[in-house]
C-alpha positions in Angstrom: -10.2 23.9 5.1 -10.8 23.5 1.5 -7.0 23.3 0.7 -6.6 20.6 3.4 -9.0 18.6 2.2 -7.3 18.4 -1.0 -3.6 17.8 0.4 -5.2 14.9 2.0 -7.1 13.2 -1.2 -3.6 13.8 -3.1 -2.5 11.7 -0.4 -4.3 9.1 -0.4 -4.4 8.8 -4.1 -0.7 8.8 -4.0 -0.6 6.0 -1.7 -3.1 4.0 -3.6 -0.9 4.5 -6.4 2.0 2.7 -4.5 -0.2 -0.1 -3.7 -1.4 -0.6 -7.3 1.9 -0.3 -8.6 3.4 -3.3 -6.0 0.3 -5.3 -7.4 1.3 -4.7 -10.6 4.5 -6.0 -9.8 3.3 -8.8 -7.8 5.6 -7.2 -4.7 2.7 -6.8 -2.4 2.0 -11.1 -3.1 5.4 -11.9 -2.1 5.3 -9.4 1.0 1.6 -10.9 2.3 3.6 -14.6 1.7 6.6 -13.4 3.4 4.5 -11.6 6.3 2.3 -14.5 6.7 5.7 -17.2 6.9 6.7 -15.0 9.5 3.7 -15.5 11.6 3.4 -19.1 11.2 6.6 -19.2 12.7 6.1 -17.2 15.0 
């Protein structure tokens, strides 16, 4: 259980990496700009 519990937190931490590193990058502005275009015209 233990063990489980630890595959999971690497996961998250992995995937809050990802985000970080798209902020970083100022990817995750352009895809929230780009997402929200879309539903404007949508």
């Amino acid at each position: 259980m233990e063990r489980e519990n630890d595959r999971q937190q690497e996961l998250i931490d992995s995937i809050d990496n990802v985000e970080q590193t798209a902020e970083d990058s100022g990817a995750s502005h352009s895809a929230r700009q780009w997402s929200s275009a879309i539903r404007s015209d949508g």
